[in-house]
BADOKOL-199295 format. One line per field, with one value per residue: residue number from 1; chain; x negated, y, z of N, C-alpha, C, O in turn. Coordinates in pm, 1 decimal. Example, Ala and Ser with C-alpha at 12.3 -4.5 7.8 and 13.67 -1.06 7.14 Angstrom:
% BADOKOL-199295
n <- [1	2]
chain <- [A	A]
n.px <- [-1319.0	-1285.0]
n.py <- [-569.0	-225.0]
n.pz <- [780.0	708.0]
ca.px <- [-1230.0	-1367.0]
ca.py <- [-450.0	-106.0]
ca.pz <- [780.0	714.0]
c.px <- [-1320.0	-1290.0]
c.py <- [-330.0	3.0]
c.pz <- [780.0	787.0]
o.px <- [-1423.6	-1340.9]
o.py <- [-331.9	113.8]
o.pz <- [846.5	803.9]
% end
This chain:
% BADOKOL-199295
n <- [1	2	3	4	5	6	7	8	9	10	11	12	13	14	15	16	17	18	19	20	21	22	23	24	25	26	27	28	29	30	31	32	33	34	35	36	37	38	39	40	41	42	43	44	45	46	47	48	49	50	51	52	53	54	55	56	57	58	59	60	61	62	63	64	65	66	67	68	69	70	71	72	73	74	75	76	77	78	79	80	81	82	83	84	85	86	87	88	89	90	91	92	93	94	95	96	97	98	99	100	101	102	103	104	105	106	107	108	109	110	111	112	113	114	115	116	117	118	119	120	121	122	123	124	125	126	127	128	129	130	131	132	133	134	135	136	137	138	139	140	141	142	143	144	145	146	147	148	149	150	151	152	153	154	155	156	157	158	159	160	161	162	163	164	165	166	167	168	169	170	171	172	173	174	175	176	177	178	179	180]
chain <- [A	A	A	A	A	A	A	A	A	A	A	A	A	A	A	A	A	A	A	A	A	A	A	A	A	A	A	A	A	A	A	A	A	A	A	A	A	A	A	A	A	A	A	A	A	A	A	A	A	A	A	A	A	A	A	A	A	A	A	A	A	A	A	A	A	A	A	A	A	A	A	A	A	A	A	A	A	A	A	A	A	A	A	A	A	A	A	A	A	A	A	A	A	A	A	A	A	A	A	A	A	A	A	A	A	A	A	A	A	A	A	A	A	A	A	A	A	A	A	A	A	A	A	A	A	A	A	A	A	A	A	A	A	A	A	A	A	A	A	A	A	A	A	A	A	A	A	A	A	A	A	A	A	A	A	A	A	A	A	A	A	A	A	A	A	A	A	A	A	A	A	A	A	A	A	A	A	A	A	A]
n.px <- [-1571.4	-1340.8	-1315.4	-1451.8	-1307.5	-1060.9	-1211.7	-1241.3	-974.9	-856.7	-1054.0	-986.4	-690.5	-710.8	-830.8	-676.2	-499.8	-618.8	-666.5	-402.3	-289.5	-454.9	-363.2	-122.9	-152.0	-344.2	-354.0	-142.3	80.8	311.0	427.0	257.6	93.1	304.0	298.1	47.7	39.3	260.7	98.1	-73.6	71.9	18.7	-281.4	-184.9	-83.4	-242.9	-424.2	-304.3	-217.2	-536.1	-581.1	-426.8	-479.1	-713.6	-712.6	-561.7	-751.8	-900.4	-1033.5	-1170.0	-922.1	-965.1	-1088.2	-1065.1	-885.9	-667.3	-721.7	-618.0	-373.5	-295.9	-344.6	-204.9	12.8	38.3	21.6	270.2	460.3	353.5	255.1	422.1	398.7	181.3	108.3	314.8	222.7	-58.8	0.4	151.3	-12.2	-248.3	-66.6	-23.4	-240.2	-419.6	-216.6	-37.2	147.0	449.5	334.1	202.2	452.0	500.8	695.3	673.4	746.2	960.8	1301.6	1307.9	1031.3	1037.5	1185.0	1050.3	841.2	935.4	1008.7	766.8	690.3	866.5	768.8	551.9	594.4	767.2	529.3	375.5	536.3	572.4	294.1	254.9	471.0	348.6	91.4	237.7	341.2	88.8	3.3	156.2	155.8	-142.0	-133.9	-104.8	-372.0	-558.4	-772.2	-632.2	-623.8	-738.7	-569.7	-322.9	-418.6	-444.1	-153.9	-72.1	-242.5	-112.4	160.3	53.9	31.3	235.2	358.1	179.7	264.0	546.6	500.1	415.0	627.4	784.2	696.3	729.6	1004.4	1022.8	864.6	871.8	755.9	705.9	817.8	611.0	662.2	850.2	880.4	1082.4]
n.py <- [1533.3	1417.0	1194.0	1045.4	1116.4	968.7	688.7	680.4	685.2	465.2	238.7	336.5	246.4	-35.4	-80.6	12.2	-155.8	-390.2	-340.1	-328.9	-581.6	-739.0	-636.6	-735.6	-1035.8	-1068.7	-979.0	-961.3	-767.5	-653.9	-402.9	-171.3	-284.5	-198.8	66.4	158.2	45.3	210.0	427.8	436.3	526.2	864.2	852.4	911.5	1072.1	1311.2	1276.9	1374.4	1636.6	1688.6	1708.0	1876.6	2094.4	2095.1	2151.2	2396.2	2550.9	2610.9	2370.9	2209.5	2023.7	1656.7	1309.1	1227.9	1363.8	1263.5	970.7	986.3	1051.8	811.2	619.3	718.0	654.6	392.9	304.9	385.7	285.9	-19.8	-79.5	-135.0	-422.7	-507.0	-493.3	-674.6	-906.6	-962.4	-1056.9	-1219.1	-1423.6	-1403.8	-1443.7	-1737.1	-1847.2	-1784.1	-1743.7	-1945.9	-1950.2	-2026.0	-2144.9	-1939.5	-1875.0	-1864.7	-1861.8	-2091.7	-2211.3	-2211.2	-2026.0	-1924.9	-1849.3	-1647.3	-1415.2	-1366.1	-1255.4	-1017.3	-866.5	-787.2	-699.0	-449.7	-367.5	-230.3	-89.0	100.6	257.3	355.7	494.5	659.0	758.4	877.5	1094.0	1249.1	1309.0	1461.5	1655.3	1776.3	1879.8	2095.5	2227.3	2307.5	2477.8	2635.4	2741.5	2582.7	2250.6	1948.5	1750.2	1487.1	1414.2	1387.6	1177.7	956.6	941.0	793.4	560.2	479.9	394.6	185.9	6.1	-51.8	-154.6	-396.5	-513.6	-598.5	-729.6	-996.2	-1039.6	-1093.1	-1286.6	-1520.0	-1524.9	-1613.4	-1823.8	-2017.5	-2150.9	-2510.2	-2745.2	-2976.6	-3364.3	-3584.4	-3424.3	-3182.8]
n.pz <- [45.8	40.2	-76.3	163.7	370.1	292.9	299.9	595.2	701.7	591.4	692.7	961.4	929.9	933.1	1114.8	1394.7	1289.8	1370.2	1630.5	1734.0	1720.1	1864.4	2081.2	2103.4	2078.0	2240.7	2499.2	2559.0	2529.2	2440.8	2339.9	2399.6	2184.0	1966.4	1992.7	1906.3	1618.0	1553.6	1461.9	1245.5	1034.4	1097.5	973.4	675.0	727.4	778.7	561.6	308.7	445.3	432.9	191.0	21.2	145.6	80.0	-180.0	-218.8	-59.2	-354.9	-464.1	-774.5	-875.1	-914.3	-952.7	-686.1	-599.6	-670.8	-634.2	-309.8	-349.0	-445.2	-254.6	-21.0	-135.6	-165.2	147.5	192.8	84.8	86.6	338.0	572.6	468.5	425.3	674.0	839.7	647.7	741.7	1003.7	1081.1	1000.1	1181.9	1370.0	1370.9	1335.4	1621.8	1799.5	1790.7	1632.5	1388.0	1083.0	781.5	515.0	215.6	-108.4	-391.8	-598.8	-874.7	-866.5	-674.1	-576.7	-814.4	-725.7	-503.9	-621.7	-778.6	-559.0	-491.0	-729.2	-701.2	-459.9	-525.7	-737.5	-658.0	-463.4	-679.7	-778.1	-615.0	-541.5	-790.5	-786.7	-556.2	-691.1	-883.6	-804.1	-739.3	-913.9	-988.1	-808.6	-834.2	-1048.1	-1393.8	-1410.9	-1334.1	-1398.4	-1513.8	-1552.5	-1449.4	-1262.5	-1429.5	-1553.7	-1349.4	-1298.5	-1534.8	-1505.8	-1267.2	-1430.6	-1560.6	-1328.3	-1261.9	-1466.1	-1538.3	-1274.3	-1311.0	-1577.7	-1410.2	-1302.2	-1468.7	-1585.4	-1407.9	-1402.3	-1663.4	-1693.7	-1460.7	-1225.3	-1147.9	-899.8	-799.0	-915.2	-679.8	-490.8	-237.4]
ca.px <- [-1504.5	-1192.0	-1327.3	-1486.2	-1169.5	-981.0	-1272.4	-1237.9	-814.3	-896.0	-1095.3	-881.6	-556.3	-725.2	-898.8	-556.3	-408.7	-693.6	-614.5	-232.0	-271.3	-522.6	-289.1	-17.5	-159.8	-453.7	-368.7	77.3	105.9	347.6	500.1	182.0	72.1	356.1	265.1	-46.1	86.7	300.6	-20.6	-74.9	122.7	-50.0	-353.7	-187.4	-33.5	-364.3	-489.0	-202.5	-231.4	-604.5	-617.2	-318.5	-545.9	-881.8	-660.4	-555.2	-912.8	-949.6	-1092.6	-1111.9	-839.0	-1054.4	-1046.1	-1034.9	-721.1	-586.2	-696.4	-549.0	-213.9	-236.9	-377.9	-73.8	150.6	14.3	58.0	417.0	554.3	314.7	155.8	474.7	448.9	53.2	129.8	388.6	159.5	-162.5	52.1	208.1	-157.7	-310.7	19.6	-65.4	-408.6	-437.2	-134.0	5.6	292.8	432.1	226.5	258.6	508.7	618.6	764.1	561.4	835.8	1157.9	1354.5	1249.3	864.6	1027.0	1231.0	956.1	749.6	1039.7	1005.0	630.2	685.9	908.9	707.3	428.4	682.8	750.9	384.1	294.8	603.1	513.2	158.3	310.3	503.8	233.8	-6.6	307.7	330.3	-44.0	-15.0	279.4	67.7	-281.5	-60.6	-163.8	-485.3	-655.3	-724.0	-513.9	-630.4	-757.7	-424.0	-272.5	-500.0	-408.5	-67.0	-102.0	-290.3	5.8	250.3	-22.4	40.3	407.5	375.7	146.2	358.8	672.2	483.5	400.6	729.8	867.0	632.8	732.8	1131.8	1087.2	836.5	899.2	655.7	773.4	767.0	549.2	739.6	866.8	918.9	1196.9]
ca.py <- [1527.4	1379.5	1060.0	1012.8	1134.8	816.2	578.2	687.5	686.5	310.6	186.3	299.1	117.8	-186.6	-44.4	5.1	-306.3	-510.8	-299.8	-344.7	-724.9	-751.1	-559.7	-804.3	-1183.6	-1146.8	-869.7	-976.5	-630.1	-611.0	-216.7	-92.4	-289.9	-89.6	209.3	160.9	25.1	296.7	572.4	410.8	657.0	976.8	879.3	908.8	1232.6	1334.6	1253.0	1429.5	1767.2	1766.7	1700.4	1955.5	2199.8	2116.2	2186.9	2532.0	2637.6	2637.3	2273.2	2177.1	1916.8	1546.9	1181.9	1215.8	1370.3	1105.6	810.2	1000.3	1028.9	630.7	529.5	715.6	547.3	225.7	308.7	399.0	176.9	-147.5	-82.1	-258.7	-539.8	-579.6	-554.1	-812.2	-1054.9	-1011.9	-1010.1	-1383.7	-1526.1	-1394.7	-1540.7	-1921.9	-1861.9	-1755.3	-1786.0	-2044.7	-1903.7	-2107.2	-2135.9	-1869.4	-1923.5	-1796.5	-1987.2	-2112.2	-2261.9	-2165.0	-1896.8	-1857.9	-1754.2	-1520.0	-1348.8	-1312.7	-1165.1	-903.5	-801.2	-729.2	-566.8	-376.7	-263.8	-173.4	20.0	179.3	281.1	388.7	614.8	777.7	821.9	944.2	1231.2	1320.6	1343.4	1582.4	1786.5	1850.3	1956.3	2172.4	2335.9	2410.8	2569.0	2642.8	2801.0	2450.4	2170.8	1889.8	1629.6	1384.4	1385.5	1348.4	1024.6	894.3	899.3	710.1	437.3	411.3	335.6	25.7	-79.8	-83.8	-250.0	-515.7	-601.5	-630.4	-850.6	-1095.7	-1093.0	-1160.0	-1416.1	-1594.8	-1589.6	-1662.9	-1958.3	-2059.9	-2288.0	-2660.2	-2821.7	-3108.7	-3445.9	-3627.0	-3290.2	-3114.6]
ca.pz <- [172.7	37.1	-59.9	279.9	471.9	214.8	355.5	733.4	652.3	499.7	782.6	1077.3	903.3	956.4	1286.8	1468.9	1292.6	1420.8	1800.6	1746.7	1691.7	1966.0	2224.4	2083.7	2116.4	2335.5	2585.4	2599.9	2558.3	2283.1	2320.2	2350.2	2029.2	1860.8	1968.4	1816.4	1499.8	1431.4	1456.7	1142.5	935.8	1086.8	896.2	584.3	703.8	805.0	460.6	289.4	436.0	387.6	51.4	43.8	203.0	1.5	-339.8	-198.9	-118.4	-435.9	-477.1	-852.8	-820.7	-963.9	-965.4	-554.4	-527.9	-758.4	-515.4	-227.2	-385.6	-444.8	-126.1	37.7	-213.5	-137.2	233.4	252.2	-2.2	86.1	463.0	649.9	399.9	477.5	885.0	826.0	630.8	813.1	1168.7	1062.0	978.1	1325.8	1515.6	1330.8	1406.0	1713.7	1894.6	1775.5	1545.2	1212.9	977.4	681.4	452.8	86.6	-211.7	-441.2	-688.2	-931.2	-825.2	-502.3	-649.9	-864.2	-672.5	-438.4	-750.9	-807.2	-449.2	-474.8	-791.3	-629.8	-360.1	-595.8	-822.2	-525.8	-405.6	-773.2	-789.2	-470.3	-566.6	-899.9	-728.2	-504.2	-808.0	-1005.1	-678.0	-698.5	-1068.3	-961.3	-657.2	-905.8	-1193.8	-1531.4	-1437.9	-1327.9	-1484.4	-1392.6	-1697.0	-1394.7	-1208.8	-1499.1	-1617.0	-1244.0	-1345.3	-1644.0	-1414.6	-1199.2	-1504.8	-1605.0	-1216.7	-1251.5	-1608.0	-1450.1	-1189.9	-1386.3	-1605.8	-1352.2	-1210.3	-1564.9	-1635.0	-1329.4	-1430.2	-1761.5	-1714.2	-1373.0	-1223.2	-1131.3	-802.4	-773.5	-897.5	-553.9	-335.8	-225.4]
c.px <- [-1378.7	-1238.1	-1387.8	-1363.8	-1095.4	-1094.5	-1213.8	-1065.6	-839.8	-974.0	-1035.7	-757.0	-620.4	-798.2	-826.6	-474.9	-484.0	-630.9	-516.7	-208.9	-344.5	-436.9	-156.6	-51.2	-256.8	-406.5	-226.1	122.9	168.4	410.3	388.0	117.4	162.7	332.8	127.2	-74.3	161.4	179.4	-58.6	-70.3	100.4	-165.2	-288.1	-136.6	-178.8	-435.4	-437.6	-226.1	-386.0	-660.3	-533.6	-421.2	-671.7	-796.5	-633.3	-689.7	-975.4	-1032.2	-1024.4	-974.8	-895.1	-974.3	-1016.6	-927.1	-614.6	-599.0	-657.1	-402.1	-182.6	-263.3	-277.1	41.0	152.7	34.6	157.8	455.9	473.6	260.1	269.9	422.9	275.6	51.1	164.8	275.5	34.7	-119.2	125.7	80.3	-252.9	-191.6	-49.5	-150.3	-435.5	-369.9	-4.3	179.9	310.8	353.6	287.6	310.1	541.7	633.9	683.3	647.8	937.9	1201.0	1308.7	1121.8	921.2	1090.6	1136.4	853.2	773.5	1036.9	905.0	614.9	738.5	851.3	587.1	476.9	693.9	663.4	401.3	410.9	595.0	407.7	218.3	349.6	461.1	125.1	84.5	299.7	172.1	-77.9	47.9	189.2	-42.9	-208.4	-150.2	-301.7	-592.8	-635.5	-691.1	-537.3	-640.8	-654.2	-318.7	-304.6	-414.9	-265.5	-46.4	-153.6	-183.1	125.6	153.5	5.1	160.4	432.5	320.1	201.0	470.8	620.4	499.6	515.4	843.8	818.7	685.7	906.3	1131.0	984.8	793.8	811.1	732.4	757.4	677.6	652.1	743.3	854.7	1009.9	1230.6]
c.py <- [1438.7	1191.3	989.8	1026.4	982.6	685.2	559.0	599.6	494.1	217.2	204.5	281.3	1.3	-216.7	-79.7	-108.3	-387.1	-458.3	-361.4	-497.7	-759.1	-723.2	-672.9	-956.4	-1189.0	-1063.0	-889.6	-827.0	-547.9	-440.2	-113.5	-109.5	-211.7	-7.5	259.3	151.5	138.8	444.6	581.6	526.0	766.7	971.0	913.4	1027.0	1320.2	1374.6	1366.4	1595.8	1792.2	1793.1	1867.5	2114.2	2255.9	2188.1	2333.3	2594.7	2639.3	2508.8	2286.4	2049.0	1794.1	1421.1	1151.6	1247.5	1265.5	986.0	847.9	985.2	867.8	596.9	581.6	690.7	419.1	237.8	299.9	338.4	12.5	-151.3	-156.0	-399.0	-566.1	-614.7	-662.2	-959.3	-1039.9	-1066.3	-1237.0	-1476.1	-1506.3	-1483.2	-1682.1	-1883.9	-1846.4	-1711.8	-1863.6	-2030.8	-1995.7	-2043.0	-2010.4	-1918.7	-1835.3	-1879.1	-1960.6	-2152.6	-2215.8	-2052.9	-1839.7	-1798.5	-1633.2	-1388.9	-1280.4	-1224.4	-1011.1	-836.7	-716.9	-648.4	-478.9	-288.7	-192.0	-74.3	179.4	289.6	353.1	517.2	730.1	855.5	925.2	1133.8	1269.5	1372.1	1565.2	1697.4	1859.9	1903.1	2056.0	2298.1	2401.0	2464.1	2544.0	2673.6	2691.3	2344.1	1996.8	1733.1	1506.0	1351.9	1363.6	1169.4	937.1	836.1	768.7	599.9	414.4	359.7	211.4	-26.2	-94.5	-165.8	-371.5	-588.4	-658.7	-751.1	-974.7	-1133.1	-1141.8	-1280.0	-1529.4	-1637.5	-1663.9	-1798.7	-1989.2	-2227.5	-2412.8	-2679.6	-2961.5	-3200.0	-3515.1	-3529.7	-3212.7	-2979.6]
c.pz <- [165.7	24.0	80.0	369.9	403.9	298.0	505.5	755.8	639.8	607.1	932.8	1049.7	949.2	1123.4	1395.2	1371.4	1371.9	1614.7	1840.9	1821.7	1824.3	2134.9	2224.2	2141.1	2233.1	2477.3	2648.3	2624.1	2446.9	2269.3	2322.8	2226.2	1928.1	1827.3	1894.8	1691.1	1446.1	1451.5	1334.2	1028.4	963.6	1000.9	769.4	566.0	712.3	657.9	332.2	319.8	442.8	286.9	-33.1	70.8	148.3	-142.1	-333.7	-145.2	-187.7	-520.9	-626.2	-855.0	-966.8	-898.8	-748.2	-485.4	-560.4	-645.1	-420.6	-242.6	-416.3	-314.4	-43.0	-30.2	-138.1	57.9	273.5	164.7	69.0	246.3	513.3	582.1	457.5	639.3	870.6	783.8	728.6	1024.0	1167.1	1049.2	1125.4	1407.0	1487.1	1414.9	1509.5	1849.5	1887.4	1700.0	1420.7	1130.4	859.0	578.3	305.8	-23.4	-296.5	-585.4	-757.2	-895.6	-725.0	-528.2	-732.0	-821.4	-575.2	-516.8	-782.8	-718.7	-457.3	-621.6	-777.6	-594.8	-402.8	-696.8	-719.6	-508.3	-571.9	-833.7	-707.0	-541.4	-666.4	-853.4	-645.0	-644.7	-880.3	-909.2	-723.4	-854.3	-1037.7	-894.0	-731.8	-990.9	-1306.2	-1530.7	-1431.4	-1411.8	-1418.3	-1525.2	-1596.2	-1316.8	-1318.7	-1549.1	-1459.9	-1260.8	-1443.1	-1550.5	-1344.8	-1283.1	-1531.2	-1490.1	-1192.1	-1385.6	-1580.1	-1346.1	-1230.2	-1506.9	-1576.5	-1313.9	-1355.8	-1644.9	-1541.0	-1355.0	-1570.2	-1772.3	-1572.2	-1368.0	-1103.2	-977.8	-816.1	-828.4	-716.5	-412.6	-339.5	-270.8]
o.px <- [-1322.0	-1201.3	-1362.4	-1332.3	-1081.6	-1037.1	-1154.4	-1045.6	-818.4	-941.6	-1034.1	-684.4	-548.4	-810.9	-862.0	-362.4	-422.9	-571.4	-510.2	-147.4	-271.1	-450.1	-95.7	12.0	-260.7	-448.3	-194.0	187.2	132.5	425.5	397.7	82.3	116.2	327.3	106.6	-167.5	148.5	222.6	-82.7	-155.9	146.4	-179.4	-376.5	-128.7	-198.0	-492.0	-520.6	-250.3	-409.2	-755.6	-583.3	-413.5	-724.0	-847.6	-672.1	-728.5	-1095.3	-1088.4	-912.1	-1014.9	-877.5	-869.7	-951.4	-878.2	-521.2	-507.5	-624.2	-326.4	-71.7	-174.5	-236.4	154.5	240.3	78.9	182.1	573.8	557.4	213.0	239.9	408.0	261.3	12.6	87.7	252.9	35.0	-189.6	127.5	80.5	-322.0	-217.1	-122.7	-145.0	-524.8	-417.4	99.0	286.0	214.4	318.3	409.1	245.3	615.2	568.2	621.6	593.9	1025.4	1116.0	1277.5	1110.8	862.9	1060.6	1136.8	793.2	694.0	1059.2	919.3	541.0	686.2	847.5	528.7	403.2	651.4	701.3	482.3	380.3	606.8	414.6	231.5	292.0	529.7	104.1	46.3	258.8	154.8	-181.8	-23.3	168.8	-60.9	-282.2	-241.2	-366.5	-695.2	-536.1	-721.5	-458.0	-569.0	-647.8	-214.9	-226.9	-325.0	-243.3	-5.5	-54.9	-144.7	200.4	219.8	15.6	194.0	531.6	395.7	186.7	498.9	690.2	558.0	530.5	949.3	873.2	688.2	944.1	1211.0	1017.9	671.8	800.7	796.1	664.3	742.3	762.9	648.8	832.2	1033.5	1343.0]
o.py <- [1394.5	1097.4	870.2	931.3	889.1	591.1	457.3	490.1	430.0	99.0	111.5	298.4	-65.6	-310.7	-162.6	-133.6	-461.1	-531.0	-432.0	-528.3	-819.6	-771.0	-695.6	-998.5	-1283.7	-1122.1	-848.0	-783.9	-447.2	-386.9	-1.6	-14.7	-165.1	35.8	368.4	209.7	175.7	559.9	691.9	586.9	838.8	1074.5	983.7	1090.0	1401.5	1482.6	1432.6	1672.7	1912.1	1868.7	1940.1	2218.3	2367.3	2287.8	2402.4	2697.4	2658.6	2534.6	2331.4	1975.5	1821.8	1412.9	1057.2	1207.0	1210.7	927.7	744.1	922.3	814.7	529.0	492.9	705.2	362.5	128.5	230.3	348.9	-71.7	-262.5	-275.3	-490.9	-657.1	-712.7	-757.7	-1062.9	-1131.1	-1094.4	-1331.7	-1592.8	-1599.8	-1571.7	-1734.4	-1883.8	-1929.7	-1669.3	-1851.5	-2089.8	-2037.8	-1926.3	-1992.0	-2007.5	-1736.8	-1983.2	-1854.5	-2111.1	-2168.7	-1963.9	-1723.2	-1680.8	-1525.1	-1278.4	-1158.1	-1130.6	-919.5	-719.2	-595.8	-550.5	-382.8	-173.5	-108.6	16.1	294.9	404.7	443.5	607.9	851.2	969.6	1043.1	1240.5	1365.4	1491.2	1680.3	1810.6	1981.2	1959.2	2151.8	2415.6	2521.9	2559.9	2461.7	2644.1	2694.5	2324.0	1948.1	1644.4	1410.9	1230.3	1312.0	1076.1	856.7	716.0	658.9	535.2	298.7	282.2	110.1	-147.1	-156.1	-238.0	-468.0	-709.7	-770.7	-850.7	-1059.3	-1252.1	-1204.7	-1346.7	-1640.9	-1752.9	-1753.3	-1882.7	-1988.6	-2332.0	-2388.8	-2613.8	-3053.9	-3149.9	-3494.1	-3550.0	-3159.9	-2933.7]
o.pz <- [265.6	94.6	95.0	441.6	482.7	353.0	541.2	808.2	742.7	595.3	1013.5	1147.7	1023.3	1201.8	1479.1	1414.6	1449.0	1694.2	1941.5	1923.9	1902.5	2247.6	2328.8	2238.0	2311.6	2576.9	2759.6	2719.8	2386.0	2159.4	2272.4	2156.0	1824.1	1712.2	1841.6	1635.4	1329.3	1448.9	1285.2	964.2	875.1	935.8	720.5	460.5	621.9	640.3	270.0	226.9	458.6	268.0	-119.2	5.5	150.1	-193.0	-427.9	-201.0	-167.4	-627.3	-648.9	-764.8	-1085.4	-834.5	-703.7	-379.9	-502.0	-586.9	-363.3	-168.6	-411.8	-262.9	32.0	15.3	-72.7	93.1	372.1	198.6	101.2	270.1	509.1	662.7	539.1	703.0	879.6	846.3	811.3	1121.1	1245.8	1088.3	1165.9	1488.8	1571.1	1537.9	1525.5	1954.8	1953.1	1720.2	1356.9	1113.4	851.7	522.8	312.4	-19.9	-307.0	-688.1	-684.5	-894.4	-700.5	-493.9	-723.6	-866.8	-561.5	-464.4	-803.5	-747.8	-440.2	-631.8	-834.0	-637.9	-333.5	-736.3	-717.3	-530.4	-551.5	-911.1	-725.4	-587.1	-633.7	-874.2	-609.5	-667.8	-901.5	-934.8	-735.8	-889.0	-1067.7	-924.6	-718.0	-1013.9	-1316.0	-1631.1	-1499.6	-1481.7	-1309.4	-1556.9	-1627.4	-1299.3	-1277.5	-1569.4	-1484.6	-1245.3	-1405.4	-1515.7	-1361.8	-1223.6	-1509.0	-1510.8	-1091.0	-1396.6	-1591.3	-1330.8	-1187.4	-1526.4	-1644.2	-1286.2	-1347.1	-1732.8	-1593.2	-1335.0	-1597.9	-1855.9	-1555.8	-1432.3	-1000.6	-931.5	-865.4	-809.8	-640.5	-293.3	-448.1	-250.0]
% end
């Protein structure tokens, strides 16, 4: 049930972004595109108390509670940041907004690197303390080895990001010769 509730959850984010965006460029109907945009974050409350709810009836707690506790990491730490970019590539495209922009070069790439490891530090600390909560909530009597392993996966996604973003200061990629 849980991984199907995470699909449904997973397909109307992009359901009501695609609405939002729709109510926004094609429809000039930008306040009700908000209001649609922020509904957003009930799925993840949604998701949240019924995972919450499956663990107290007794559900063994498995690798499904684990991807709920990331997929509402990755929601509230990274969901503005996906509105934002997919919301700048529909304006270009289709109503005629600048083109999308992020730095590609020197500091400016890595700083932008640092951001997104950031926001993935973020997300994977969330998940994290959703996961410890749900160790907290089954006690000693369950077994809690796959919320534990989940954990562990979210320190490799905060070690991976911090990589990249230290690969990018410490060998900083060039501009082109003859560009600004």
């Amino acid at each position: 049930m849980i991984v199907t509730l995470i699909i449904i959850c997973e397909a109307g984010f992009w359901v009501l972004l695609a609405a939002g965006l729709a109510l926004r460029y094609w429809a000039r109907m930008p306040r009700t595109s908000v209001a649609v945009l922020l509904c957003e974050p009930l799925l993840e409350v949604l998701l949240l108390v019924v995972t919450a709810i499956d663990l107290r009836n007794g559900a063994e707690p498995d690798w499904k509670h684990g991807l709920a506790a990331v997929y509402i990491g990755y929601s509230i730490a990274l969901g503005h940041y996906t509105v934002k970019w997919v919301d700048v590539r529909v304006a270009h495209r289709f109503a005629g907004g600048p083109p999308p922009s992020a730095p590609k070069y020197g500091t400016a790439r890595a700083l932008h690197e640092w951001r997104v490891a950031a926001l993935w530090t973020l997300a994977a600390l969330i998940a994290m303390g959703l996961l410890q909560g749900a160790i907290w909530y089954v006690g000693e009597d369950g077994s809690t080895s796959s919320l534990e392993a989940w954990q562990q996966k979210m320190l490799f996604v905060i070690a991976i990001n911090v990589i990249i973003a230290v690969s990018y200061t410490v060998f900083p990629k060039k501009a082109p010769a003859g560009t600004a």
